[in-house]
MIBARO-472085 format. One record per residue: residue in one letter; x, y, z of N, C-alpha, C in turn; residue number from 1; chain. Coordinates in steps of 0.1 Angstrom, whole numbers, padded with zeros to 4 digits. Example, Ala and Ser with C-alpha at 12.3 -4.5 7.8 and 13.67 -1.06 7.14 Angstrom:
REM MIBARO-472085
- A|0132|-0057|0078|0123|-0045|0078|0132|-0033|0078|1|A
- S|0128|-0022|0071|0137|-0011|0071|0129|0000|0079|2|A
***
This chain:
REM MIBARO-472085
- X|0009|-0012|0000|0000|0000|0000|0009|0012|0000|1|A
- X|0004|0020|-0006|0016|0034|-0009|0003|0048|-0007|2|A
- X|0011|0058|-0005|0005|0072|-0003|0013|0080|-0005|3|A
- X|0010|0091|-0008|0017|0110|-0011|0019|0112|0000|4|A
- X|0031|0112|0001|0040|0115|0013|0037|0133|0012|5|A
- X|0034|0138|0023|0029|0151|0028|0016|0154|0023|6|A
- X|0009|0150|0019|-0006|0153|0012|-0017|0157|0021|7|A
- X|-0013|0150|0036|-0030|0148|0042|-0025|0159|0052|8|A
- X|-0010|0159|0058|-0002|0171|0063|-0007|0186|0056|9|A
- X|-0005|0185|0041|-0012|0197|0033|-0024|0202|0035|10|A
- X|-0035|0192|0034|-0047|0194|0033|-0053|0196|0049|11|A
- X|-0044|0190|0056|-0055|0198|0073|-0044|0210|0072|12|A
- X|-0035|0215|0069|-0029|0228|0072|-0038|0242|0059|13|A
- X|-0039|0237|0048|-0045|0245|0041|-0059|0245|0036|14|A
- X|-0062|0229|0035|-0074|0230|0029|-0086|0242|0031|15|A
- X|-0089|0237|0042|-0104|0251|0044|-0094|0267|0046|16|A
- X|-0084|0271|0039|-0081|0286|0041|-0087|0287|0026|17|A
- X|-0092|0301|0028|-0099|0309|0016|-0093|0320|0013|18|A
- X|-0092|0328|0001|-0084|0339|-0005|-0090|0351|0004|19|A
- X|-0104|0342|0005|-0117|0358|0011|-0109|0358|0022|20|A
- X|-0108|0349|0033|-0104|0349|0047|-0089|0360|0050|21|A
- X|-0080|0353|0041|-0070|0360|0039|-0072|0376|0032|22|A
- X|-0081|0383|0028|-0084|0393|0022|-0092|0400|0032|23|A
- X|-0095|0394|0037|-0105|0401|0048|-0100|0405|0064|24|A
- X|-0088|0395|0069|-0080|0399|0073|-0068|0406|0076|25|A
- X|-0063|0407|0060|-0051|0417|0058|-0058|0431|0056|26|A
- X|-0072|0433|0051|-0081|0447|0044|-0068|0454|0036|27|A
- X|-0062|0446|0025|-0054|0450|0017|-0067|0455|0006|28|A
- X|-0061|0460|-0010|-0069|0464|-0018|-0066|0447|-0028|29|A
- X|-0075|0447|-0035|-0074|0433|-0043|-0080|0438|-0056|30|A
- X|-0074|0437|-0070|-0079|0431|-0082|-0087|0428|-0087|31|A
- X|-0100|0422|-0089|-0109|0410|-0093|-0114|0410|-0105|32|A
- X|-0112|0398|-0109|-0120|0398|-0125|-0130|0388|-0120|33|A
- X|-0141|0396|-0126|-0155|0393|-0122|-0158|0386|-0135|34|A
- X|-0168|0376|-0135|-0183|0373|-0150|-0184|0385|-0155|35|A
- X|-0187|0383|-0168|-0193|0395|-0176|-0180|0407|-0181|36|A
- X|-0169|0401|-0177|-0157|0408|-0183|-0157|0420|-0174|37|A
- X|-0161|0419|-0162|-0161|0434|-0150|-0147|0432|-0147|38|A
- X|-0140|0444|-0136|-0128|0442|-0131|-0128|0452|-0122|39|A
- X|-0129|0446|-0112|-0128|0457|-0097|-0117|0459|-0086|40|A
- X|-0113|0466|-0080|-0105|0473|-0078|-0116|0470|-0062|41|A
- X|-0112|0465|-0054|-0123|0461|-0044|-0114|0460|-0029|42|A
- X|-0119|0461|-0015|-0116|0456|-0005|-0128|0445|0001|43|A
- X|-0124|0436|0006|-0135|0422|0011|-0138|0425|0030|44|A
- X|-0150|0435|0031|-0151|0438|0045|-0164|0428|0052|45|A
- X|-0162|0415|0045|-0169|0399|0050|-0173|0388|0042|46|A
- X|-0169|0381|0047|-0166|0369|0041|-0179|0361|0046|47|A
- X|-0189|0361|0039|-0202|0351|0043|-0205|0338|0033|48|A
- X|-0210|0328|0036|-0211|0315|0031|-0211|0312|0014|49|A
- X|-0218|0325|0006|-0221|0326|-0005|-0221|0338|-0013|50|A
- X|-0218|0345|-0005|-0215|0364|-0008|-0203|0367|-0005|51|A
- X|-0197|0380|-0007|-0187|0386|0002|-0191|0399|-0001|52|A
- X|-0191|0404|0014|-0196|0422|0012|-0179|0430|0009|53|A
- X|-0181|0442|-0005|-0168|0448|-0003|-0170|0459|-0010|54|A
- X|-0158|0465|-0006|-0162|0479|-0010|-0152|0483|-0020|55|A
- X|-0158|0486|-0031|-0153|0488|-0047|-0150|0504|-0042|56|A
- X|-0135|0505|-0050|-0127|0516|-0052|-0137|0524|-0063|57|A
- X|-0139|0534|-0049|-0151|0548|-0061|-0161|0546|-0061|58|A
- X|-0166|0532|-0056|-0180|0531|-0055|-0188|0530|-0045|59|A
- X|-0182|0525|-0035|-0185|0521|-0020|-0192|0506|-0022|60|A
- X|-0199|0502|-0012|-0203|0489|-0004|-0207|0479|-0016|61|A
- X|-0204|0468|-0016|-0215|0457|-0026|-0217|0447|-0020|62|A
- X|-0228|0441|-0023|-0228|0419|-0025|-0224|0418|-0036|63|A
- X|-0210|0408|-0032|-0209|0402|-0046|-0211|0390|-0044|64|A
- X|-0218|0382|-0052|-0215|0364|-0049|-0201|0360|-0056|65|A
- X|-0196|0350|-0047|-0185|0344|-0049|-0181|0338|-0062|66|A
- X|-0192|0334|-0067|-0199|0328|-0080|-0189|0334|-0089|67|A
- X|-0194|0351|-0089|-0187|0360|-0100|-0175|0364|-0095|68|A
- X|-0170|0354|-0089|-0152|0359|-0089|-0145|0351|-0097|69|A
- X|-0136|0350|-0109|-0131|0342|-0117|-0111|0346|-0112|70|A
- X|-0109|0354|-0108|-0098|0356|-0103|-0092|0370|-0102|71|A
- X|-0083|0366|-0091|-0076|0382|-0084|-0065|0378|-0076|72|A
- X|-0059|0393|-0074|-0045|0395|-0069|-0043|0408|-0063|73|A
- X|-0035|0406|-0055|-0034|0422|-0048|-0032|0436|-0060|74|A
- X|-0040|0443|-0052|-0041|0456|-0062|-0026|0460|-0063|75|A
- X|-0019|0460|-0059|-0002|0467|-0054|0001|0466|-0064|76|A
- X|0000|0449|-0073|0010|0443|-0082|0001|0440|-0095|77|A
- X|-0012|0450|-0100|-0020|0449|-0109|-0013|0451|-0120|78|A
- X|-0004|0462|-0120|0006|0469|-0130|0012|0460|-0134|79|A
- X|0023|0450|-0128|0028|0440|-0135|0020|0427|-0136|80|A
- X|0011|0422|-0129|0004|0412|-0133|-0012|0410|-0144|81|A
- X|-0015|0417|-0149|-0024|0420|-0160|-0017|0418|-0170|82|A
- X|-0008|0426|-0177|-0004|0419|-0189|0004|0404|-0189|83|A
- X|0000|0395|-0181|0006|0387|-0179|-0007|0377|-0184|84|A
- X|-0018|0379|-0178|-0030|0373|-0181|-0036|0377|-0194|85|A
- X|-0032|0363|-0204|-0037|0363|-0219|-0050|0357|-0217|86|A
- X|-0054|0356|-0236|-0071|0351|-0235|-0070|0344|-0250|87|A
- X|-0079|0334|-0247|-0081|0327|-0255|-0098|0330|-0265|88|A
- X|-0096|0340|-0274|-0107|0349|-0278|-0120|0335|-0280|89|A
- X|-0113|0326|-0287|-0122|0313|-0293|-0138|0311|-0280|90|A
- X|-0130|0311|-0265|-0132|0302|-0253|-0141|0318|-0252|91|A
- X|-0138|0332|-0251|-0141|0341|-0242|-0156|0345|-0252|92|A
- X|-0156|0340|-0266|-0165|0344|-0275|-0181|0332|-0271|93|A
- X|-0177|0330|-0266|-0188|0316|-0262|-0196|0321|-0252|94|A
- X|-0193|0326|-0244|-0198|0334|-0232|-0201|0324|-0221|95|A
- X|-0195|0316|-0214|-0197|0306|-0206|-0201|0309|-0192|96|A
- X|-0208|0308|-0187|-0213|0315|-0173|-0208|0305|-0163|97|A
- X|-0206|0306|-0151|-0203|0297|-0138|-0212|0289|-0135|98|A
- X|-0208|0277|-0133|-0219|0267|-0132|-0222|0265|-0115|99|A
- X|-0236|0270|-0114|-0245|0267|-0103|-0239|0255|-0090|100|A
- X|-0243|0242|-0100|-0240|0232|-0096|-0225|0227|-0096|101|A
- X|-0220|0224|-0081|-0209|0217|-0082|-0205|0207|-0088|102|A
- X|-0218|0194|-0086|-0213|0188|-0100|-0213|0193|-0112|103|A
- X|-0213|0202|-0122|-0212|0208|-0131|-0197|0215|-0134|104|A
- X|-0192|0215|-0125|-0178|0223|-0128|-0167|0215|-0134|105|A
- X|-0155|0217|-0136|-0145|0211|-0149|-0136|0210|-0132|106|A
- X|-0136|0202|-0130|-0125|0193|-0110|-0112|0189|-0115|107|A
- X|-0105|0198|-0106|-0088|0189|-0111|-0089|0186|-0095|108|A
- X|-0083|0171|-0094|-0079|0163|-0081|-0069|0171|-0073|109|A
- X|-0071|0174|-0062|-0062|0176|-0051|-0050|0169|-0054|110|A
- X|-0048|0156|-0053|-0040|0150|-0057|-0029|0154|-0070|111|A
- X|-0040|0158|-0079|-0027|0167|-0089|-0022|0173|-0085|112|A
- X|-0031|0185|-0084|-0022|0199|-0077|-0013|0199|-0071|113|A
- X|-0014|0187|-0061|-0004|0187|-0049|0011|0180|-0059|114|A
- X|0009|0172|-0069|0023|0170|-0072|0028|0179|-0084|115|A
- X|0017|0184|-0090|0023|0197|-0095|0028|0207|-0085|116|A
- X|0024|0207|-0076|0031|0218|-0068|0041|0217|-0060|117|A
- X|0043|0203|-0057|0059|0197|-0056|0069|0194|-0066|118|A
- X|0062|0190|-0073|0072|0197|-0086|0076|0207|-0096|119|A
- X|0067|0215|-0090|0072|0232|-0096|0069|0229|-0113|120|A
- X|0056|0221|-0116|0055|0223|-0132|0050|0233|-0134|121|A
- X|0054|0238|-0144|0047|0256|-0155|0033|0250|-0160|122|A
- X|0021|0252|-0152|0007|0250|-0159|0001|0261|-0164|123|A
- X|-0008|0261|-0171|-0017|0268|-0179|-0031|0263|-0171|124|A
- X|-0041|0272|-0166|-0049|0272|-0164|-0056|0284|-0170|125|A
- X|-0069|0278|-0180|-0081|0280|-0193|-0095|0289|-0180|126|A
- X|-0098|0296|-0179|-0111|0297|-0172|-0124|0305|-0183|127|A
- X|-0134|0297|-0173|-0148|0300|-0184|-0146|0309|-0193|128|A
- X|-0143|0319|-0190|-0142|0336|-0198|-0131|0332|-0209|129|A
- X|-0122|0322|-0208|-0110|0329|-0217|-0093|0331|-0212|130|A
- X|-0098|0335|-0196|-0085|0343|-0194|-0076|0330|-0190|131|A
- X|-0061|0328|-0194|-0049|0317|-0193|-0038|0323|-0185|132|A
- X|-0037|0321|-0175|-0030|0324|-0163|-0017|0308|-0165|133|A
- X|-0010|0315|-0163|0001|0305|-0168|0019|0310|-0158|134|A
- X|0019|0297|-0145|0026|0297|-0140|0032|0283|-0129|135|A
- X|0035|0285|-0117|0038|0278|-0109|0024|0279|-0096|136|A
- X|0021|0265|-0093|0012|0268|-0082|0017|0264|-0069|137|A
- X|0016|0276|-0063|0025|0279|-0050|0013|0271|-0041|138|A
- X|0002|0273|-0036|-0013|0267|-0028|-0020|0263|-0036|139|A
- X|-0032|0255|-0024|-0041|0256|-0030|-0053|0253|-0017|140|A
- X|-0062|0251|-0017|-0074|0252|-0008|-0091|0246|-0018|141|A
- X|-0094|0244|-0007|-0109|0234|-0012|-0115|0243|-0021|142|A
- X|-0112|0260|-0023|-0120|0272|-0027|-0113|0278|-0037|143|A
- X|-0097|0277|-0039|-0089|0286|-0047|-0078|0276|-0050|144|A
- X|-0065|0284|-0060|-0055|0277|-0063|-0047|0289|-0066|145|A
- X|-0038|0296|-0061|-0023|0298|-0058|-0016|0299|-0074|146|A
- X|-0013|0308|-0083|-0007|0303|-0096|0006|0319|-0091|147|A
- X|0017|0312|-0091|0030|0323|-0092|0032|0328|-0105|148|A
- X|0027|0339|-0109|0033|0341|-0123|0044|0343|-0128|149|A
- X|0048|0348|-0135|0064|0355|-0137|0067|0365|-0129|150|A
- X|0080|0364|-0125|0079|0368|-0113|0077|0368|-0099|151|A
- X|0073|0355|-0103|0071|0349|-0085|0057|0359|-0079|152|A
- X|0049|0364|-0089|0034|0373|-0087|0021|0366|-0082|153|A
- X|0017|0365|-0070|0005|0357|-0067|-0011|0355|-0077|154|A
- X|-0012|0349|-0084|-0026|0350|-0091|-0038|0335|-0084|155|A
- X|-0045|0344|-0076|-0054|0334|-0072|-0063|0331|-0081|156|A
- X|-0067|0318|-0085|-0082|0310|-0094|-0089|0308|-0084|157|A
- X|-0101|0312|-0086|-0110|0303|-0083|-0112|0290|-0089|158|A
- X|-0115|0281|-0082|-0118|0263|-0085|-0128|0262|-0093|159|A
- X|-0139|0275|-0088|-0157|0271|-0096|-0153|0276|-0114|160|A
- X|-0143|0285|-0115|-0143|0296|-0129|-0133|0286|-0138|161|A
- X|-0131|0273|-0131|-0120|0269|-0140|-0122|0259|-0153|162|A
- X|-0122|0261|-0165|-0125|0256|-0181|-0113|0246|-0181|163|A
- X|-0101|0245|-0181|-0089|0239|-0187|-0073|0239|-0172|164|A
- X|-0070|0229|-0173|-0056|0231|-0167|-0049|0219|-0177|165|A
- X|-0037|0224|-0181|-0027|0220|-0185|-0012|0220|-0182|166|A
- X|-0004|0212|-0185|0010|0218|-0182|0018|0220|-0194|167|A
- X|0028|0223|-0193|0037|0229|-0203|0038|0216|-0225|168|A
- X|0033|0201|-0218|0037|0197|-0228|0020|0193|-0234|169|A
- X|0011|0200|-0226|-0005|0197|-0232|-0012|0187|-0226|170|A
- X|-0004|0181|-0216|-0009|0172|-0209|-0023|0175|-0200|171|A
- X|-0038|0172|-0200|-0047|0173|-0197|-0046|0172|-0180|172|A
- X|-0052|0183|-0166|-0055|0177|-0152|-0070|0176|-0150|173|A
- X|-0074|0176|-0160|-0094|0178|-0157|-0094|0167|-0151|174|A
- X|-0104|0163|-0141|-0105|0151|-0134|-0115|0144|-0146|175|A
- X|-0122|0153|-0152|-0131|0140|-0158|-0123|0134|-0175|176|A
- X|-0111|0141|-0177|-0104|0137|-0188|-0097|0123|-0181|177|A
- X|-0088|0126|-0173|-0080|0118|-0163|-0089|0103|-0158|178|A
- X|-0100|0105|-0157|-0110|0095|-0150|-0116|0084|-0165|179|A
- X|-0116|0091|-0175|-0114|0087|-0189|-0102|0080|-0195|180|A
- X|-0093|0092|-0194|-0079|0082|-0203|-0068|0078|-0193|181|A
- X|-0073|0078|-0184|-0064|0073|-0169|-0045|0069|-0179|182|A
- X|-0043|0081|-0180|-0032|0087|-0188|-0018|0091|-0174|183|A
- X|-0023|0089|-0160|-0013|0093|-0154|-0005|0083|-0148|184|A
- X|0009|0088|-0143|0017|0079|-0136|0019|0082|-0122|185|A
- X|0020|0074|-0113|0028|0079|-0100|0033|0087|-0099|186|A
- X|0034|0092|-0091|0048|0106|-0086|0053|0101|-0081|187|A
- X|0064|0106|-0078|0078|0097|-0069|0071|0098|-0054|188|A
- X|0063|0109|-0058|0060|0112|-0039|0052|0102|-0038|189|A
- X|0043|0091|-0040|0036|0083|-0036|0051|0074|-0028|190|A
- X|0051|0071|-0019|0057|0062|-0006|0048|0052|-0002|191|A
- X|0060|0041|0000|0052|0026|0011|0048|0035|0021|192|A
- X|0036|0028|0026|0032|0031|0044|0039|0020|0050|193|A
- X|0038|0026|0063|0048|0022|0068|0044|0016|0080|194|A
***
């Protein structure tokens, strides 16, 4: 019997942290690319089960649902991290809205992530809209995923906004690709138990 040596260590240390939690407690300024091609310039002053209240630069107070967050990063490092985030016009011309339903969403396994992220692969991650964020994934959490861009630049995904993840040689992480062409191999990090 074998297992991913540090995996379950990862997952009670990170799993339930959320970008909101972390944004709500630093009351930094944050980024967000919203559905509908919006982009706000926002602070997160609560973090509730299905909303988050925040207050948009120049506008004051909102509900936003969580729903329409497809990704963000601190406002500090907007300057360098926007032209960083390309688009795949084909994907963005479709108009793909966030799917409701959990089962409905495009699932990459914990299990990947985690050995992509021990091994420092360059992925590409596709979201509903278009936008291709393409780097290293530093975290990840039941809610979000951690991508370092160039730079070593934080770009958080949401999990629900996500269309495509790939890595550098096109190799598919969608769980329902993987659960089809069961295309993968061990990681070294799988270990005897002991």
């Amino acid at each position: 019997m074998r297992h991913l040596a540090g995996f379950r260590d990862y997952l009670n240390a990170a799993y339930e942290q959320s970008v909101f939690d972390r944004a709500l407690a630093a009351q930094d300024l944050w980024e967000c690319h919203l559905h509908t091609h919006r982009m706000e310039r926002l602070r997160v002053t609560a973090n509730l089960t299905h909303d988050l209240q925040v207050d948009v630069e120049g506008e004051g107070p909102e509900d936003l649902p969580k729903l329409n967050v497809k990704l963000l990063y601190p406002a500090a490092q907007a300057a360098a991290v926007a032209p960083l985030i390309k688009f795949d016009p084909r994907l963005r011309a479709q108009g793909l809205r966030p799917f409701l339903s959990p089962a409905a969403r495009h699932h990459v396994k914990n299990k990947s992530l985690f050995v992509l992220m021990k091994d420092r692969d360059v992925v590409f991650f596709t979201l509903l809209q278009g936008e291709i964020v393409r780097g290293l994934i530093s975290d990840f959490s039941r809610y979000d995923i951690t991508v370092n861009v160039k730079g070593g630049l934080p770009v958080v995904v949401l999990r629900h906004s996500i269309y495509d993840l790939r890595n550098k040689q096109g190799r598919c992480y969608l769980k329902s690709f993987q659960d089809a062409h069961r295309d993968w191999q061990k990681s070294e990090y799988f270990v005897p138990l002991h």
